[in-house]
VMD Tcl script that builds the backbone (N, CA, C; Angstrom):
set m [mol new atoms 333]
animate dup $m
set s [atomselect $m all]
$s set {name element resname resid chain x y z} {
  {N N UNK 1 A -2.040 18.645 -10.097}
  {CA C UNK 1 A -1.125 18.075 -9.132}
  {C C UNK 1 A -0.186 19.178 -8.659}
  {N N UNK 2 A 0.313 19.395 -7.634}
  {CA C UNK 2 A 0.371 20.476 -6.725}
  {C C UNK 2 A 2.322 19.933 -6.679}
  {N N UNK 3 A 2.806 20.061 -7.218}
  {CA C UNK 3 A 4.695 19.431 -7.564}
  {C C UNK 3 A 5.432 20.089 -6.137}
  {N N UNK 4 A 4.771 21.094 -6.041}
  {CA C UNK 4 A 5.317 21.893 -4.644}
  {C C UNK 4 A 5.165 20.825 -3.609}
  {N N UNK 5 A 4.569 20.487 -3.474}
  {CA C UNK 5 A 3.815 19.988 -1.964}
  {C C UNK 5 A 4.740 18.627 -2.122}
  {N N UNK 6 A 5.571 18.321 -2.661}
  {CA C UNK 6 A 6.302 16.896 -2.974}
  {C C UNK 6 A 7.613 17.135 -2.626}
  {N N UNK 7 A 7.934 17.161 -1.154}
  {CA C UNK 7 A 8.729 18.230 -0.165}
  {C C UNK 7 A 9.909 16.525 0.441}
  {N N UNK 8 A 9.142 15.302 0.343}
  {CA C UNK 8 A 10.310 14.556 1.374}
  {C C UNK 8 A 10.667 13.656 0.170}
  {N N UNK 9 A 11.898 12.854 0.903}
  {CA C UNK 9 A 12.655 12.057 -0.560}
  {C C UNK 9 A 12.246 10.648 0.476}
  {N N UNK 10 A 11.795 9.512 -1.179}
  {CA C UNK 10 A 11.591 8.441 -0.835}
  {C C UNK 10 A 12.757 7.788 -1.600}
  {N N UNK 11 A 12.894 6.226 -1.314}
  {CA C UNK 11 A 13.609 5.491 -2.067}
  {C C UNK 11 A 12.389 4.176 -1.991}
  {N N UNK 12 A 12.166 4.008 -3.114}
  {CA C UNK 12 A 11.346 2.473 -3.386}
  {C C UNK 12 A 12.755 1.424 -3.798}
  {N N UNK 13 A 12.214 0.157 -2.878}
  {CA C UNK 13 A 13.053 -0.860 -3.267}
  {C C UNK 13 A 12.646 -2.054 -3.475}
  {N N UNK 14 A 13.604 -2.888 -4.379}
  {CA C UNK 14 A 12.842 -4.172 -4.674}
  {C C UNK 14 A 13.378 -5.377 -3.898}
  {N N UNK 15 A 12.783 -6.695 -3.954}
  {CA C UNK 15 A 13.439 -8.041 -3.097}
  {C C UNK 15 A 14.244 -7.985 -4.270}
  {N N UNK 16 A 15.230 -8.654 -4.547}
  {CA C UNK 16 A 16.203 -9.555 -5.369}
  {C C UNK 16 A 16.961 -10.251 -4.727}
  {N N UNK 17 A 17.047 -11.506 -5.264}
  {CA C UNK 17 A 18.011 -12.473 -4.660}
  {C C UNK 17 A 19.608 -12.077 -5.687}
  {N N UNK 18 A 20.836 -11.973 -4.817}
  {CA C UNK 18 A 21.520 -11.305 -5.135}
  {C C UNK 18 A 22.441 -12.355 -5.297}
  {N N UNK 19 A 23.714 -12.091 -5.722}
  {CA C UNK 19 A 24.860 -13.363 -5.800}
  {C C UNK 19 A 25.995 -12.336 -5.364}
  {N N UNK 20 A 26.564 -12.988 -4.521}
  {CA C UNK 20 A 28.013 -12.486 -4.053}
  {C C UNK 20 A 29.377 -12.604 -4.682}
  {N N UNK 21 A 30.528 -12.691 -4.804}
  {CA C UNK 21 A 31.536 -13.045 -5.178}
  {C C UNK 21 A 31.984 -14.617 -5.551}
  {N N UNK 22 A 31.561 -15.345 -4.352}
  {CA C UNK 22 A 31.838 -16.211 -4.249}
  {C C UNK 22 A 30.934 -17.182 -4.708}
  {N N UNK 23 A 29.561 -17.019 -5.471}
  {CA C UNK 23 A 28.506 -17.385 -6.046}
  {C C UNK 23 A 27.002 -17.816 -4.575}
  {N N UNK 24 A 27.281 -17.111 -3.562}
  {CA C UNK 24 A 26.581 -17.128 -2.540}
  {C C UNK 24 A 24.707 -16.468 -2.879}
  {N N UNK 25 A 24.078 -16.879 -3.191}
  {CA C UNK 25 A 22.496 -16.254 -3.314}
  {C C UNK 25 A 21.798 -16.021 -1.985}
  {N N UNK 26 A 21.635 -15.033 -1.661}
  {CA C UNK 26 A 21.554 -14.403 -0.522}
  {C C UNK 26 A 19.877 -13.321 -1.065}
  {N N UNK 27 A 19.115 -13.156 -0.503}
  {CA C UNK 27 A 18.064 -12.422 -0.562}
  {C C UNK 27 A 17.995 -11.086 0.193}
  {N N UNK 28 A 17.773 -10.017 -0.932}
  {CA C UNK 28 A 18.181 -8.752 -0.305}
  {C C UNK 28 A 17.419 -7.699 -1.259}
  {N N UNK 29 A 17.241 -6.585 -0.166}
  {CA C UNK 29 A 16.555 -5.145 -0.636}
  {C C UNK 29 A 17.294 -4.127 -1.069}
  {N N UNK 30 A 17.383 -3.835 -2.941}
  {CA C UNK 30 A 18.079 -3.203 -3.324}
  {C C UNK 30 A 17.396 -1.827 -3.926}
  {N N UNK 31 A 17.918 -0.861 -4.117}
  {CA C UNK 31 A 17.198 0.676 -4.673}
  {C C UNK 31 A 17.197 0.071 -6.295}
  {N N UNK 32 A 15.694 0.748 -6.019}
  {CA C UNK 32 A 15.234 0.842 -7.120}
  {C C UNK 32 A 14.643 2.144 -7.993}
  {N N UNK 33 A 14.071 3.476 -6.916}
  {CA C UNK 33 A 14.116 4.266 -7.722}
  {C C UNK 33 A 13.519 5.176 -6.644}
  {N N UNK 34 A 14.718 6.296 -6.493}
  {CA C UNK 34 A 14.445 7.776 -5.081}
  {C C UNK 34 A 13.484 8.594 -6.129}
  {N N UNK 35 A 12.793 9.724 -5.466}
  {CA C UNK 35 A 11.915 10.313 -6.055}
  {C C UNK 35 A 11.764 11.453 -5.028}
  {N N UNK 36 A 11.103 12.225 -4.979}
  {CA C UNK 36 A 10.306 13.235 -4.120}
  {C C UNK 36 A 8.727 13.182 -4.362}
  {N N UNK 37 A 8.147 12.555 -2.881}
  {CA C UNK 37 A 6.835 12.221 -2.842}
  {C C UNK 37 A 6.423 13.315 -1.515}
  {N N UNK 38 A 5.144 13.298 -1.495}
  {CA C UNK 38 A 3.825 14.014 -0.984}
  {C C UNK 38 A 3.291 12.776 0.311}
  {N N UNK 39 A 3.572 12.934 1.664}
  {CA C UNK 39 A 3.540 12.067 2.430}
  {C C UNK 39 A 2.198 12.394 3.514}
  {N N UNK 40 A 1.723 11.610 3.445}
  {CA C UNK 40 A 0.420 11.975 4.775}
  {C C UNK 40 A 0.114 10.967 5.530}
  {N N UNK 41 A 0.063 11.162 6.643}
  {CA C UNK 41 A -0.488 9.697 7.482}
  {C C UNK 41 A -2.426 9.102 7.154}
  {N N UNK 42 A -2.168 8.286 7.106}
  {CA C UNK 42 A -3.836 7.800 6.478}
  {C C UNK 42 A -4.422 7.409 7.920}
  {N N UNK 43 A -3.754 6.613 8.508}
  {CA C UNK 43 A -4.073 6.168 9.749}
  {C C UNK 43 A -2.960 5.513 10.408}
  {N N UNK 44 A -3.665 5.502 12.066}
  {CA C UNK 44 A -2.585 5.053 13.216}
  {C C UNK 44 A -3.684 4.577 14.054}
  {N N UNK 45 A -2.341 3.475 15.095}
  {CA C UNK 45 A -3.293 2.829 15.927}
  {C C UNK 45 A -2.096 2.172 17.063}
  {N N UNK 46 A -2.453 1.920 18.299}
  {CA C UNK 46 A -1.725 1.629 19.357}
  {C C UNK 46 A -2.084 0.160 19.691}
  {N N UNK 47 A -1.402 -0.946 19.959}
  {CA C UNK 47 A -2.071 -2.094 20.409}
  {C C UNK 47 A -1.198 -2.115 21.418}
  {N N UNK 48 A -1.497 -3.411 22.769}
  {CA C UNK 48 A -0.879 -3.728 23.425}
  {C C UNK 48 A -1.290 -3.464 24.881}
  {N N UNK 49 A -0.518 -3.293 25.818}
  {CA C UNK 49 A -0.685 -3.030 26.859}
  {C C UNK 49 A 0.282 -1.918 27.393}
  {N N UNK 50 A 0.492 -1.639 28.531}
  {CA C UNK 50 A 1.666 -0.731 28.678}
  {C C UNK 50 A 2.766 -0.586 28.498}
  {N N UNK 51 A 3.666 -1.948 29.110}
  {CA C UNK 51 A 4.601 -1.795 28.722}
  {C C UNK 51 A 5.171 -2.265 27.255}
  {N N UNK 52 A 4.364 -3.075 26.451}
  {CA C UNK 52 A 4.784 -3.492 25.187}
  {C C UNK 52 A 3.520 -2.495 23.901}
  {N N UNK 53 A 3.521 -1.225 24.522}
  {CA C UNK 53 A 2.535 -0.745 22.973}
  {C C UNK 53 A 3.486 -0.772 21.809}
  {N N UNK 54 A 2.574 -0.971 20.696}
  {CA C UNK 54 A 2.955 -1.155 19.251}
  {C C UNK 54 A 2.254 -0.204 18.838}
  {N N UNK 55 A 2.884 0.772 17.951}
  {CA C UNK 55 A 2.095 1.766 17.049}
  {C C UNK 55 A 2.096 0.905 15.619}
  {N N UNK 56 A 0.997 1.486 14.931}
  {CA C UNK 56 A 0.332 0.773 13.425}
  {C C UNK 56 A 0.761 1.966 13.147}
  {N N UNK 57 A 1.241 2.361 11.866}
  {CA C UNK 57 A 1.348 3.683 11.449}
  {C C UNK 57 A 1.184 3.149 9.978}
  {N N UNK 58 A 0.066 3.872 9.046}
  {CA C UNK 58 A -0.268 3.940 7.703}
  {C C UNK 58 A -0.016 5.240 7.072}
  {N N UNK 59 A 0.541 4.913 6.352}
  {CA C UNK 59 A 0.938 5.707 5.258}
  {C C UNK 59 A 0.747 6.200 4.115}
  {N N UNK 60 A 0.224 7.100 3.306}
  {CA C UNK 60 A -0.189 7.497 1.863}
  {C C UNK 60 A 1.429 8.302 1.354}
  {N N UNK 61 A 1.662 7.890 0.330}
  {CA C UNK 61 A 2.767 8.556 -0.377}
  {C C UNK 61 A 2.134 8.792 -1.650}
  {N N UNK 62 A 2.285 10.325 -2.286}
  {CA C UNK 62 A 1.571 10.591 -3.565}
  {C C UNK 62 A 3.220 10.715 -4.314}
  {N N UNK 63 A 3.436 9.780 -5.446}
  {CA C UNK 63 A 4.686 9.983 -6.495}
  {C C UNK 63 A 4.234 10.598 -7.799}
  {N N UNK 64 A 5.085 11.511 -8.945}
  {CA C UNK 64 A 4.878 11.322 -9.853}
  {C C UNK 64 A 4.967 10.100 -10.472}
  {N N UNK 65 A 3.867 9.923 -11.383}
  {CA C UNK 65 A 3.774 8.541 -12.369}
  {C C UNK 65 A 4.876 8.760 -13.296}
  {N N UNK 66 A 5.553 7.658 -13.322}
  {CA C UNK 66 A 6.875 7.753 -14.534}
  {C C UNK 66 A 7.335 5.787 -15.597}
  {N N UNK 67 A 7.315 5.549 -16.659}
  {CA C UNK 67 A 6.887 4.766 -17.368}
  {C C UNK 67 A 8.150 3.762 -16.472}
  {N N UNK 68 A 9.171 3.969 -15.762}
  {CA C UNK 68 A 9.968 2.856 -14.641}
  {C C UNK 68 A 9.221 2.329 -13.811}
  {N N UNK 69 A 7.875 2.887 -13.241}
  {CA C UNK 69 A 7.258 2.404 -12.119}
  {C C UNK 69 A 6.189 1.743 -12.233}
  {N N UNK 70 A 5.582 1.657 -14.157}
  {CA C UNK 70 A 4.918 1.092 -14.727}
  {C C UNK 70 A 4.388 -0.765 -13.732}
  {N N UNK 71 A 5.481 -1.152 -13.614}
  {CA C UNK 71 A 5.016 -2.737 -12.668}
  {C C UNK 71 A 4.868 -2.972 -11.727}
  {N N UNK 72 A 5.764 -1.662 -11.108}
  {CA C UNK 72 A 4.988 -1.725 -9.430}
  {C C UNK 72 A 4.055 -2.158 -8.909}
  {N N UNK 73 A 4.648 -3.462 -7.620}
  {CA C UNK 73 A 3.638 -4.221 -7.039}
  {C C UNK 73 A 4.098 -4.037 -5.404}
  {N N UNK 74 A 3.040 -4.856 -4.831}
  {CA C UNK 74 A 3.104 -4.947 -3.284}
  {C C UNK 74 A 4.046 -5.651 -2.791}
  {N N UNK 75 A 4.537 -6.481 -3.701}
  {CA C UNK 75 A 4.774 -8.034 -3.426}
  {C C UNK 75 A 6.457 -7.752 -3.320}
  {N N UNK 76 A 6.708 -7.061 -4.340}
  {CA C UNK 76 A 8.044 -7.243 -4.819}
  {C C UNK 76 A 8.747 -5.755 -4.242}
  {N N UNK 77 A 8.281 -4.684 -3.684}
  {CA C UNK 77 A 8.761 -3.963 -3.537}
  {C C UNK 77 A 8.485 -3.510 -1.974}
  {N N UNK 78 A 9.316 -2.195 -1.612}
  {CA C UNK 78 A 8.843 -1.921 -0.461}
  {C C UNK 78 A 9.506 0.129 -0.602}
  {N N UNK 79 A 9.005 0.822 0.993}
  {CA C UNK 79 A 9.733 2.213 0.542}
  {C C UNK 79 A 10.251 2.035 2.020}
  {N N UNK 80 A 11.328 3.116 1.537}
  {CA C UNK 80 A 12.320 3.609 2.364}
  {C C UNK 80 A 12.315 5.564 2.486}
  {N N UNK 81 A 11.740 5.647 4.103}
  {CA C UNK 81 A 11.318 6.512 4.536}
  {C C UNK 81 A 11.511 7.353 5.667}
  {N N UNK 82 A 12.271 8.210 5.646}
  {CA C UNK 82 A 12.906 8.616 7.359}
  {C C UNK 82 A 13.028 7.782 8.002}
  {N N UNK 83 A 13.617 7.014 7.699}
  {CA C UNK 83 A 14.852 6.051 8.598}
  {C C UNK 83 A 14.012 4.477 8.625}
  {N N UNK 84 A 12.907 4.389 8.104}
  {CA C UNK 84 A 11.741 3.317 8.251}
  {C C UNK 84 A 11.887 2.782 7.017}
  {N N UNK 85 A 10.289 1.545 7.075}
  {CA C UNK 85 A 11.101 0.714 6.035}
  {C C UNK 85 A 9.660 0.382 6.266}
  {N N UNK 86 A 8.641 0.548 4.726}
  {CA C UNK 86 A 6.863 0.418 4.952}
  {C C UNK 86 A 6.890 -0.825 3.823}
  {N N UNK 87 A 5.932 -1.690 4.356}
  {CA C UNK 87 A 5.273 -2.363 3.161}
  {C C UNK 87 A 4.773 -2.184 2.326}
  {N N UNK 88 A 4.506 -2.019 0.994}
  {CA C UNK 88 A 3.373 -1.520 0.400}
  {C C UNK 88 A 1.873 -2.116 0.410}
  {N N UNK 89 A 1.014 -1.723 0.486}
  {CA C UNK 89 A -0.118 -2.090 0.821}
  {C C UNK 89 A -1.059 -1.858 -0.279}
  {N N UNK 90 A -1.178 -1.189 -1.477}
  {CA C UNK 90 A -2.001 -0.230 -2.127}
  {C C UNK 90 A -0.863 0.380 -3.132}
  {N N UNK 91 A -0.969 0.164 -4.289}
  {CA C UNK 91 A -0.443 0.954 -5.654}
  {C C UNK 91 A -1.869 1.326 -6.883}
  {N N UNK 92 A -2.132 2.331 -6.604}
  {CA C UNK 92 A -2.965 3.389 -7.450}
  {C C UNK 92 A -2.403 4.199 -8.235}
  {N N UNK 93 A -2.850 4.177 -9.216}
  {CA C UNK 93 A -2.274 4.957 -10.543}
  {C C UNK 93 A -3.684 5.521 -11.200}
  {N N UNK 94 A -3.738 7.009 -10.015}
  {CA C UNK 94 A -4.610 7.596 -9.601}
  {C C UNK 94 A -5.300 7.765 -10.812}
  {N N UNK 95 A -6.975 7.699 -11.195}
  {CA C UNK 95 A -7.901 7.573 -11.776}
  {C C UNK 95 A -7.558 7.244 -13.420}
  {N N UNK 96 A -6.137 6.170 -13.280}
  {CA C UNK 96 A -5.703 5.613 -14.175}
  {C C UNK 96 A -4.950 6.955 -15.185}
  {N N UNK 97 A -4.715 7.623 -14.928}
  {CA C UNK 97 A -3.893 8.560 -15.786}
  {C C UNK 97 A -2.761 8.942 -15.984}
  {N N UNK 98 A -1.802 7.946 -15.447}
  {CA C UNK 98 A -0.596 8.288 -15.255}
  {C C UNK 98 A -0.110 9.626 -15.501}
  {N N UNK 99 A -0.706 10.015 -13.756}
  {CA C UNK 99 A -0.218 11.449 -14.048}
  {C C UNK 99 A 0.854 11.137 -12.074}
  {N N UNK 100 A 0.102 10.359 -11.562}
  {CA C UNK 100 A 0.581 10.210 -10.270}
  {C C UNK 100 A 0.284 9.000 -9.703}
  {N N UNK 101 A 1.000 8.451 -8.846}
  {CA C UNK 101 A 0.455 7.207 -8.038}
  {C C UNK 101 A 0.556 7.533 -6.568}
  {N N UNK 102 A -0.616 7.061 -6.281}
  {CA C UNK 102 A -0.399 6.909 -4.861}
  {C C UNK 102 A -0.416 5.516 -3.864}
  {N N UNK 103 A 0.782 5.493 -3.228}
  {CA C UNK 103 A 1.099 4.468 -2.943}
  {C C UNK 103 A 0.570 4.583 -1.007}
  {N N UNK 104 A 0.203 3.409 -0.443}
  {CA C UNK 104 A -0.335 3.126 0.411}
  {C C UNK 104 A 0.472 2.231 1.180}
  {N N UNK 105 A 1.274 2.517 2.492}
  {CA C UNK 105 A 2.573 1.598 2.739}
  {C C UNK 105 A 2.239 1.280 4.712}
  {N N UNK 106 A 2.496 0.438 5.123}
  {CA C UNK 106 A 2.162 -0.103 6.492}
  {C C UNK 106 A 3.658 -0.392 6.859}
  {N N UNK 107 A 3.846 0.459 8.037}
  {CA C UNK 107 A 5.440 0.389 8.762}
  {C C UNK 107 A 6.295 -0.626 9.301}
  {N N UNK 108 A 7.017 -1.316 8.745}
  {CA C UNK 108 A 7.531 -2.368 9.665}
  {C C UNK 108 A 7.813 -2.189 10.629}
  {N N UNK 109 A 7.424 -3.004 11.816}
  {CA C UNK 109 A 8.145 -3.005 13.418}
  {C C UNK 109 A 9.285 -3.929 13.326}
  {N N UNK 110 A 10.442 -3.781 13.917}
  {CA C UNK 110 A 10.838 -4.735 14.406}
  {C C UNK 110 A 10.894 -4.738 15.569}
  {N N UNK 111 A 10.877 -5.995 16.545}
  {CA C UNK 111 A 11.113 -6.065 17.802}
  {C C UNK 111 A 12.310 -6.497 18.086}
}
mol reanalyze $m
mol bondsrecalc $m
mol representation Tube
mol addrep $m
């Protein structure tokens, strides 16, 4: 595994439903754990027409494997990425060796 090449900073985050002061439960995306990952585009794609195109942008993020990230799921988490905000799509815990994971993340749009 090439540690050099692990050049941009991510932040993975989880859903939690949170409680406020006032005992308010409110549902929200909190940090769960920054790192320095290995980022490559897997694939892209344009839909639409002219004036409303949508870019698809897929994502591969390679992390070191570390025994915190052990439960990492699709469901419950998401990354935070130059200013974006990806789904996870894909958690590999590459040829099972916890030596690295590579995580597989699809970009949220908002409109």
């Amino acid at each position: 595994m090439d540690i050099g090449s692990m050049r941009q900073r991510i932040t993975l985050q989880e859903h939690k439903t949170v409680v406020d002061g006032i005992g308010n439960h409110t549902s929200d995306w909190v940090d769960f754990h920054s790192c320095f990952a290995y980022v490559n585009l897997a694939s892209g794609s344009e839909n639409g027409t002219e004036p409303s195109v949508r870019s698809e942008d897929i994502l591969t993020f390679i992390i070191r494997w570390c025994k915190k990230l052990e439960g990492l799921s699709s469901k419950e988490y998401r990354i935070s990425f130059g200013g974006h905000f990806y789904n996870i799509t894909c958690v590999d815990d590459v040829q099972f060796g916890h030596r690295k994971l590579k995580l597989t993340g699809k970009k949220i749009v908002r409109e």
